[in-house]
BALUM-96419 format. One record per residue (C-alpha): residue in three letters; residue number from 1; z, x, y negated. Coordinates in Angstrom, 2 decimals. Layout:
# BALUM-96419
     r     k         z         x         y
   ALA   NUM         Z         X         Y
...
This chain:
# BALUM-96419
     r     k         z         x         y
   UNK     1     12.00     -1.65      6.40
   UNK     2     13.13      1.39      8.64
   UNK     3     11.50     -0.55     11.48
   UNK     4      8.43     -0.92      9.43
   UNK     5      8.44      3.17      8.60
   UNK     6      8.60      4.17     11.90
   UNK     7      5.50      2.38     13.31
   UNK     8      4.03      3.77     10.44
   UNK     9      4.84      7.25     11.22
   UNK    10      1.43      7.81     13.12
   UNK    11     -0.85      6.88     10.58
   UNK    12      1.43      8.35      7.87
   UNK    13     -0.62     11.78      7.77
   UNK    14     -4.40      9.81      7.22
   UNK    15     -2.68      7.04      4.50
   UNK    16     -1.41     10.20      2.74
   UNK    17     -4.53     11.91      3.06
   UNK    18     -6.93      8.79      2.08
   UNK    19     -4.68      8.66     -1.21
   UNK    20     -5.53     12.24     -2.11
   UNK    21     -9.26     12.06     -1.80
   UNK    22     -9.66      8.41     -3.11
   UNK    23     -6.94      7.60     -5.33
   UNK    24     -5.82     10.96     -7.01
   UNK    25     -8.51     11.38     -8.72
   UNK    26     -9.31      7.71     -9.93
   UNK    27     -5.87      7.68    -11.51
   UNK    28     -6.57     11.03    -12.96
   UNK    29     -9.27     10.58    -14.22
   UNK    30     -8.44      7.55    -15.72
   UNK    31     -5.38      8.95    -17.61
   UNK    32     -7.46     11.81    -18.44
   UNK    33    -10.18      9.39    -20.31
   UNK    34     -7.30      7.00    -21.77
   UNK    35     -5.84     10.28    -23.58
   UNK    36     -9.11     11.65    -24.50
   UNK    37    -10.07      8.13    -26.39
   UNK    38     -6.15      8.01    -27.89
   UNK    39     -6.59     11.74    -29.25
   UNK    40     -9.86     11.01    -30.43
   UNK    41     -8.91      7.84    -32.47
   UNK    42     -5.89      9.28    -34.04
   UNK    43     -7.76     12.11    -35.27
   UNK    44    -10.81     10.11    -36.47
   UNK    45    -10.23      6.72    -36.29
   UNK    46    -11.66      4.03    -33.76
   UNK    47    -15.37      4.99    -35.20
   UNK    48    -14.83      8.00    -32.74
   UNK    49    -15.08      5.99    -29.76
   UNK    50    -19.25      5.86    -30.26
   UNK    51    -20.04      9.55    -30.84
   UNK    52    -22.24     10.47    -28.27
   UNK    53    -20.45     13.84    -28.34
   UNK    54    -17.20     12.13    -27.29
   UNK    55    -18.71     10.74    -24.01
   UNK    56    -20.37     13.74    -22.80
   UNK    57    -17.30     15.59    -23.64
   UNK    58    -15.19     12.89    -21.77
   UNK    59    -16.74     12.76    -18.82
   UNK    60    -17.02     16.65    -17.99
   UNK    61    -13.26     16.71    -18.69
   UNK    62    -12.31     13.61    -16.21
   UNK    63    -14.94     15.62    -13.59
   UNK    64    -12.78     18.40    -14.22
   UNK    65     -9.18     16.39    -13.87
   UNK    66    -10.54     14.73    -11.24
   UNK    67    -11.21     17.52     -9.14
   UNK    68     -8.41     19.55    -10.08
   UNK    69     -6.24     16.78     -8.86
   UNK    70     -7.55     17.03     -5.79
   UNK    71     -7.67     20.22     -4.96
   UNK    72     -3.92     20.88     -6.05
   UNK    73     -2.73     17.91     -4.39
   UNK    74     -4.44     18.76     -1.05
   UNK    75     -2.71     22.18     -1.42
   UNK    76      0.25     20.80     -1.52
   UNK    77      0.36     17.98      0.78
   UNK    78     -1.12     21.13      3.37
   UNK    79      1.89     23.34      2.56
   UNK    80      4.00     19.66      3.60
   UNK    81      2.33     19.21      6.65
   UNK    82      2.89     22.59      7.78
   UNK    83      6.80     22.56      7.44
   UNK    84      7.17     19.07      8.54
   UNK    85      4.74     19.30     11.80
   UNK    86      6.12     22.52     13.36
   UNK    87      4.83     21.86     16.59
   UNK    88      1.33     22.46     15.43
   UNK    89      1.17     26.49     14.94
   UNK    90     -1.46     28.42     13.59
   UNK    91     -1.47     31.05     16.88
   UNK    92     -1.47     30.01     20.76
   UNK    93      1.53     31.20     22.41
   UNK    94      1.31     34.13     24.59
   UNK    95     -2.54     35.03     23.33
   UNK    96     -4.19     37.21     20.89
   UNK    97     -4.78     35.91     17.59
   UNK    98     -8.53     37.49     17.89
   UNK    99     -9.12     35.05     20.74
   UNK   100     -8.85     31.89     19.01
   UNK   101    -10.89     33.49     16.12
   UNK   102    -13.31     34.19     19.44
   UNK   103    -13.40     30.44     19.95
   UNK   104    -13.61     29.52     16.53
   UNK   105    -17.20     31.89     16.43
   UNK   106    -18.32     30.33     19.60
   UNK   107    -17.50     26.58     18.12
   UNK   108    -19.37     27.22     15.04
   UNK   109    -22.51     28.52     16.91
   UNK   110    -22.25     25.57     19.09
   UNK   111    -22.16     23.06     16.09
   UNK   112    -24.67     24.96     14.48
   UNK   113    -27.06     24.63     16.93
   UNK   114    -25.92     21.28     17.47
   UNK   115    -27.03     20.52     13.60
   UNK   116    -30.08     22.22     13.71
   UNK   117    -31.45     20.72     17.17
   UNK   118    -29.71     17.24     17.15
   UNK   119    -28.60     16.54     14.16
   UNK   120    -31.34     17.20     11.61
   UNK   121    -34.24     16.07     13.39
   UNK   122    -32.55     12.20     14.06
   UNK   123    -31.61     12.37     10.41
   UNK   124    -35.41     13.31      9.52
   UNK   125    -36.29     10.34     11.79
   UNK   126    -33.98      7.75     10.55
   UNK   127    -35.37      8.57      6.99
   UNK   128    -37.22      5.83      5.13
   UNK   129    -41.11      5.51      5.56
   UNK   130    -43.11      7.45      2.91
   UNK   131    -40.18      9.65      2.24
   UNK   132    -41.30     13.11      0.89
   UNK   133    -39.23     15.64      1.70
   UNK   134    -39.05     17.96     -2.05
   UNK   135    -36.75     20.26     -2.50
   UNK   136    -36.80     23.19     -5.09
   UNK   137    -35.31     26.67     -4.04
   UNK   138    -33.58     29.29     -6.51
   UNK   139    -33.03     32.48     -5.66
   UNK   140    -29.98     34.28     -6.71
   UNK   141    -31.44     36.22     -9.49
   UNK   142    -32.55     32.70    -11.46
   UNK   143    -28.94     32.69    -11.73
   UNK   144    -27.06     34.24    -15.16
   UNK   145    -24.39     36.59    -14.83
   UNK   146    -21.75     34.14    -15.77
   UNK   147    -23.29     31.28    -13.54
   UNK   148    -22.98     33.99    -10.85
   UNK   149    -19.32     34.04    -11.15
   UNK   150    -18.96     30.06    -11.76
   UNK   151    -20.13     29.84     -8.33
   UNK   152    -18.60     32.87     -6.65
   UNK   153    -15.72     30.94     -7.38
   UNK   154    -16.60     27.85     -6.34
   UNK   155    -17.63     29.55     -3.07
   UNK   156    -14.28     30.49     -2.71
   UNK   157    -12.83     27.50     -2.86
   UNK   158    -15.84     25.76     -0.79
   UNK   159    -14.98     28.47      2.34
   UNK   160    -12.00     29.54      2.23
   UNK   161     -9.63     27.42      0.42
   UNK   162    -10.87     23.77      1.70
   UNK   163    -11.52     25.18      5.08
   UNK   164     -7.49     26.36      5.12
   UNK   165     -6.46     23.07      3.16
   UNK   166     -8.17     20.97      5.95
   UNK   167     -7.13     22.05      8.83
   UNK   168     -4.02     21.96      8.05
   UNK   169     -4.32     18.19      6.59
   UNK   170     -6.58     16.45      9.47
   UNK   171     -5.36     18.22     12.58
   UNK   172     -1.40     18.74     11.44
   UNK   173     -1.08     15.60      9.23
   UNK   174     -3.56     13.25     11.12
   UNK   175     -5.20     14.70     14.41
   UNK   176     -1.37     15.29     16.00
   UNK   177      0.79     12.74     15.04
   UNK   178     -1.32      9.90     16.14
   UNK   179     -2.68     12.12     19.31
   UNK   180      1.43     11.40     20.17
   UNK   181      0.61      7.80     20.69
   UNK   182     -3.06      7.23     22.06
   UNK   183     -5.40      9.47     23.94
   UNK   184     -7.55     12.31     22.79
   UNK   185    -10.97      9.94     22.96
   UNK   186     -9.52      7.02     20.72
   UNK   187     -7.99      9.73     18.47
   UNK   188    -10.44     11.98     18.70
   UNK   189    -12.62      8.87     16.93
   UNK   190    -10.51      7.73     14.63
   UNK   191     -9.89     11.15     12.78
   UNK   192    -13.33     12.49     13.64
   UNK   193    -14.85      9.38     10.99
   UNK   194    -12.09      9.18      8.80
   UNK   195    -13.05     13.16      7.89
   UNK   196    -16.64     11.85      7.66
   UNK   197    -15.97      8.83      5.46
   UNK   198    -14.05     10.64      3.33
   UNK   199    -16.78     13.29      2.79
   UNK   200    -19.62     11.64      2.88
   UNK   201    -20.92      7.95      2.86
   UNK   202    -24.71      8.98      2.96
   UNK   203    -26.78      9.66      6.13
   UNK   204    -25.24     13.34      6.20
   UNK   205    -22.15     11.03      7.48
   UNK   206    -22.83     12.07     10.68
   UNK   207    -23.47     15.70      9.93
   UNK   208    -19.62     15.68      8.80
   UNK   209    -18.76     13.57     11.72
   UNK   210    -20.98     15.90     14.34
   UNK   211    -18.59     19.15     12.69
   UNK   212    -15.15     16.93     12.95
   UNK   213    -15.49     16.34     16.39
   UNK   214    -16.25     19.40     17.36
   UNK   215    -13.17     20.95     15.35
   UNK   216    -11.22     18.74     17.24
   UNK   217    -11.93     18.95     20.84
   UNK   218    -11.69     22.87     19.59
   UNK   219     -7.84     22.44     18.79
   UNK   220     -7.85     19.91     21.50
   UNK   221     -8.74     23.18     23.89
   UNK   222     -7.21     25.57     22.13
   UNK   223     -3.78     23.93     20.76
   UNK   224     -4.08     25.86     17.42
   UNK   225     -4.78     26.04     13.93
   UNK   226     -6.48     29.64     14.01
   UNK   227     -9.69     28.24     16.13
   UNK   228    -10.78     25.13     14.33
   UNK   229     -9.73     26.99     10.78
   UNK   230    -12.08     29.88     12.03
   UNK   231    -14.89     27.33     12.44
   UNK   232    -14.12     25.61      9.40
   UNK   233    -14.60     28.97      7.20
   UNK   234    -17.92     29.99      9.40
   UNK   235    -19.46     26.46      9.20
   UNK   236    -18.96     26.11      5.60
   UNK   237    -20.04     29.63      4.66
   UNK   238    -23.47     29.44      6.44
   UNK   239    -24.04     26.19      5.17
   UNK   240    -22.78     27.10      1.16
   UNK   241    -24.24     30.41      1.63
   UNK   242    -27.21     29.33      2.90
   UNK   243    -27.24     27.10     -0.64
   UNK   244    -25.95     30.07     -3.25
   UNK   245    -28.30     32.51     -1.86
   UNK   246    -31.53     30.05     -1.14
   UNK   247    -31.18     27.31     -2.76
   UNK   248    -29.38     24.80     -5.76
């Protein structure tokens, strides 16, 4: 069993991090529904279980578990992987922290360009025949005053806190440990999709997987957290941004 652990230890970061994102919330959300039913019941008896009123409320309260799961458990796993990989430090030694923000600005023009230029136009490409392309925009003033601050928060959270949360998890918990054993290519790879898959299973896959590797040869370069974080917060606010203020 020790044996066992040990060859483990490489893959250790990613198996924790696939049970965050895919199990977490199943199992939350599960419990979540199983207690909503129970409560339900008892208060009402089993006829409760076919109000209409139950299911919508049921399902925007497992939505809510769901993702609260994993947003707390990411947290914390990131706060893990930062005390147990020490070796992995958030400044370069003997440089400027405003470098490696420097590089982080130059990596997310670079992928940026990369999305527009590359990217987009193979996804418009690869799209299936007859495909119209419809897509309403809102501007920010459709919005009410309290939807305003619904997503203000959710912006938050969508560039600063995930941005933070994942660098920490795919680069300290799963980039470096396995980089330890293979070479940058194979690992390189290997995290680059597993960030993808985990985001996104659609043709925007490779969107995700375009920013991933590009985060990673940028702590590759650099050998710190402050560079690829940088790019994470920049990428994600144009794009987010780019949604608040334009579009829904």
């Amino acid at each position: 069993m020790p044996r066992l652990i040990s060859r483990l230890e490489p893959v250790k970061g990613l198996l924790i991090i696939c049970a965050i994102y895919c199990l977490a919330p199943v199992f939350s959300s599960v419990a979540a529904s199983m207690i909503i039913a129970l409560s339900a019941v008892l208060r009402h008896g089993i006829e409760a279980i076919d109000f209409s009123r139950l299911d919508k409320y049921a399902l925007g309260t497992v939505a809510l578990v769901g993702e609260f799961s994993l947003l707390s458990l990411s947290g914390l796993v990131a706060i893990w992987a930062s005390r147990r990989y020490t070796d992995v430090s958030w400044y370069r030694q003997n440089c400027a922290w405003w470098m490696e923000v420097g590089w982080g600005v130059a990596a997310s023009i670079a992928y940026l360009l990369l999305i527009k230029l590359v990217v987009l136009p193979c996804l418009f490409y690869m799209r299936p025949p007859d495909t119209a392309y419809n897509r309403t925009f809102f501007g920010i003033t459709s919005y009410s005053q309290t939807s305003a601050s619904i997503i203000g928060r959710a912006f938050f959270i969508d560039t600063v806190y995930a941005p933070v949360v994942e660098t920490v998890l795919f680069i300290s918990a799963a980039y470096w440990p396995l980089r330890q054993k293979l070479a940058m290519l194979p690992t390189l790879l290997v995290v680059a999709v597993f960030f993808a898959a985990l985001h996104n299973q659609t043709p925007w896959f490779f969107q995700y997987l375009a920013f991933s590797i590009v985060n990673l040869s940028l702590f590759e370069m650099r050998k710190s957290l402050l560079a690829p974080a940088t790019h994470h917060v920049i990428a994600n606010m144009v794009i987010y941004g780019g949604q608040l203020w334009w579009g829904k």
